[in-house]
N, C-alpha and C positions, 0 to 999 in steps of 0.2 A: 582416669580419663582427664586430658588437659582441654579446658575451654581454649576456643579460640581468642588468641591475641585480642581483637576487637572488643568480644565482652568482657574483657580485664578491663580491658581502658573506660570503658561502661560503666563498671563499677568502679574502678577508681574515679572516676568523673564525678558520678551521684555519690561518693563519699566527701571529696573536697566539694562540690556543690554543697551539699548537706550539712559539710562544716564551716562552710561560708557562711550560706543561710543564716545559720543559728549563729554564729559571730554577729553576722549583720544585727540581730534581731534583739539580739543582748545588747549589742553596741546602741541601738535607737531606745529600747526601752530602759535603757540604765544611763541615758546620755542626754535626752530631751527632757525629763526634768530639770538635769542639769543645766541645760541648754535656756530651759525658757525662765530658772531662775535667773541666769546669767543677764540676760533680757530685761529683765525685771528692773534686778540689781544699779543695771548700766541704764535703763530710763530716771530711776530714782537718782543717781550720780549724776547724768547731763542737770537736771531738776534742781539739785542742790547747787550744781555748779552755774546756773542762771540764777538763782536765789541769789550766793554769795556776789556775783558778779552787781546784779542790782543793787545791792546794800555799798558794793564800794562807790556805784555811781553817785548814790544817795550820799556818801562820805562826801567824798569829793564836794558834792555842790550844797552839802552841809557847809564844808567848809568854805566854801565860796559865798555864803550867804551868810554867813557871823564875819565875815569881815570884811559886807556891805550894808549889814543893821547899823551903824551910827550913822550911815550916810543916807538909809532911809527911813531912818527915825524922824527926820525933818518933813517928810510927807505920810507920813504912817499916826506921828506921835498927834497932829490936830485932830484927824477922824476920828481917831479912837479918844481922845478926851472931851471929843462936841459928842458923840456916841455914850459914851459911859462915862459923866463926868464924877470926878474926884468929891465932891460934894451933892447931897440930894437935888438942891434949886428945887423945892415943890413949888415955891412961889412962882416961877419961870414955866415950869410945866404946867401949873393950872392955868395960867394967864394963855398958851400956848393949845390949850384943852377948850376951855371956854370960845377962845377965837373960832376954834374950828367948828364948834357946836353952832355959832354964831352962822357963819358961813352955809353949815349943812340945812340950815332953816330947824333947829329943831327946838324945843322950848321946854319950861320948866327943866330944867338944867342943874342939877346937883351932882355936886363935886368933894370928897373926903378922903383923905388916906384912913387906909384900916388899922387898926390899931391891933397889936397879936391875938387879945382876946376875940377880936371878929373873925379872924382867918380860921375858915375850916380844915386847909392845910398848910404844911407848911410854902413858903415861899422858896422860888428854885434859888441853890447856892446862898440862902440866910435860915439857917437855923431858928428857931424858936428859942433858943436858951440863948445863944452865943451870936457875936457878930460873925458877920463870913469874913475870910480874911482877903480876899484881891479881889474878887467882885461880888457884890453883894445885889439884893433889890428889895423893894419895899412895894405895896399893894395898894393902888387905889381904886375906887368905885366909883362909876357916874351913872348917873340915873337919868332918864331924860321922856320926851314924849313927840312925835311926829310920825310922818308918813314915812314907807319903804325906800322913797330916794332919798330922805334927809337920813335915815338910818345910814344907808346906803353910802351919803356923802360923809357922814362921821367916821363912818369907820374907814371908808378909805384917806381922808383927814388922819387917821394915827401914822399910816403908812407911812405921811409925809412928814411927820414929826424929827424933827432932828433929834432924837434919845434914840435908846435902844432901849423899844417896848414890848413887850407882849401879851396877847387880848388871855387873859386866864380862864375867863367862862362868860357867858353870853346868853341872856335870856329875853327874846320877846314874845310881848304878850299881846295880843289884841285888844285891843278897848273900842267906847263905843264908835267913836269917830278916829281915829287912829294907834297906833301902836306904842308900848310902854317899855323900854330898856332898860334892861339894869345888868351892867357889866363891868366886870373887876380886870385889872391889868396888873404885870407886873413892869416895874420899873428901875431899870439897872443903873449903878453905880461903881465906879472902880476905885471905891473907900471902901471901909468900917463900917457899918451901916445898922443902925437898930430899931427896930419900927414899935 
């Protein structure tokens, strides 16, 4: 018995269907891995290729900037040696300390560089054994007595100091009519420096 013409076509139909399907089906699941590696792969490549591109910009005006440093060494070279100069000047600094103490209204007023044995830790960029080699600092302490605006005025007084200082630790204490400071600084230099 021959089927009719029509259900041939039928089933040859739901066979290439069938084997389409399954083509498709292998084609997505053996290909979207591959696919969203691919993805991957090619976000990481743009990524590297804006990294690299950034570093030649950087080239570039690297080099455009070493050979405009002698010509702004003439405004660069004062700040930085009124900032960190070549020698301690404690004499310059206390005289500069004292003023400001003057100013902030505060009193009894003592002034000392520490000596290594006093420092609890070490001081930033100076070693305990060895000098620093290109910027160094060395540690002083003041100690003083006033009310919360002369405190107040002191220490905004460092801010305005021409050095480059920084407040190391800081402690007040209440007493009976006003308040007791005692606070260490460090104080930078761009010599040899041994405290």
């Amino acid at each position: 018995m021959k089927l009719p013409r029509r259900i041939r076509l039928s089933r040859r139909a739901l066979a290439l269907g069938g084997l389409a399907a399954t083509w498709f089906l292998l084609l997505v699941v053996g290909a979207l891995p591959a696919w969203q590696r691919a993805l991957i792969q090619h976000r990481e490549v743009r990524k590297v290729e804006g990294q690299m591109d950034e570093l030649d910009r950087w080239s570039v005006a690297g080099l455009w900037l070493e050979r405009t440093l002698p010509e702004r060494a003439a405004a660069v070279d004062p700040a930085w040696n009124r900032l960190f100069p070549a020698e301690r000047a404690c004499e310059r600094l206390f005289l500069d300390l004292a003023r400001i103490a003057d100013e902030s209204g505060v009193s009894n007023f003592e002034l000392h560089e520490l000596r290594i044995d006093e420092l609890t830790d070490a001081v930033p960029g100076l070693p305990a054994e060895e000098p620093a080699a290109t910027l160094g600092a060395y540690r002083v302490r003041a100690r003083f007595d006033g009310d919360f605006a002369g405190v107040a005025g002191f220490l905004g007084g460092l801010g305005r100091l021409d050095r480059a200082v920084a407040l190391h630790d800081l402690e007040i204490m209440p007493t009976k009519d006003s308040v007791h400071v005692d606070l260490e600084m460090d104080v930078y230099v761009s010599s040899k420096v041994r405290s």
